[in-house]
N, C-alpha and C positions, 0 to 999 in steps of 0.2 A: 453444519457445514464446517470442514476441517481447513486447514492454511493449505492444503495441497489441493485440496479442490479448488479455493479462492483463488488460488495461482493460474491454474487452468482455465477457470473459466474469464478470469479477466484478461485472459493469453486470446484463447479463444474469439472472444468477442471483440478484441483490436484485430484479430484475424479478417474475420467478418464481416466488420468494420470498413476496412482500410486503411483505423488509425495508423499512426506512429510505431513501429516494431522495431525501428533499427538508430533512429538517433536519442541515447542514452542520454545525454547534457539534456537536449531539450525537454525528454520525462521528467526528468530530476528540477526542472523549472517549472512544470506544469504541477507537479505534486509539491513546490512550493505556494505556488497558486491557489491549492484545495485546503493544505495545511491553513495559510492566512484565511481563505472564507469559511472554514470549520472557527476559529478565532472569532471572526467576523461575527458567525451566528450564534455563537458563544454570548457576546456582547451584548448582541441584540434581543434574545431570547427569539421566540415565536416557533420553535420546531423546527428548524432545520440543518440544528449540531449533527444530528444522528445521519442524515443522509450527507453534508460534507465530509463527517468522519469515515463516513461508508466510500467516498471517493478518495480520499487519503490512503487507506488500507486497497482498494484498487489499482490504484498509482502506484503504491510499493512492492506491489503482487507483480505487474510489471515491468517495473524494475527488475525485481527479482529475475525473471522467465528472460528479459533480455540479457541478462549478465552473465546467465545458466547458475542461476544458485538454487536452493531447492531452500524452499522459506520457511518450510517446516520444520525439518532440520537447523536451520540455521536456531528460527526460535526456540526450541529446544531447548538445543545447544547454550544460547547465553538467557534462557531461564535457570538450567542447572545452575551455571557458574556463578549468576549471582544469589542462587538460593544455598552456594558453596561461600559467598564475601561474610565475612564477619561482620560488617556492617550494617 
């Protein structure tokens, strides 16, 4: 599955839904929410890093789709650039 499909389909499914589409601040708090329990089960081990992180990259997809950016592009975009850092 590509970042352009994860965008769509996590567009999609707040569609669906009825989630949140339209107030941007409160996604961007909710995907701090996921960020911390990815963290969380980080710490605690037992399985469940992979499916937080799996909401984290969710959360950003919609962000993304709410802002109109295209995330695939984007990512891209600042992989070249820093596979361009001398760093």
């Amino acid at each position: 599955m590509d970042i352009g499909s994860v965008q769509r389909i996590a567009w999609d499914n707040k569609v669906l839904k009825g989630f949140n589409t339209t107030d941007v601040p409160l996604e961007f708090c909710m995907l701090q929410e996921k960020a911390a329990a990815a963290f969380g089960a980080w710490r605690k081990g037992g399985g469940k890093l992979g499916e937080e992180l799996a909401d984290v990259v969710l959360y950003v997809a919609s962000i993304a789709e709410m802002t109109g950016l295209d995330l695939r592009a984007e990512v891209k975009s600042k992989t070249e650039r820093n596979a361009a850092r001398p760093d």
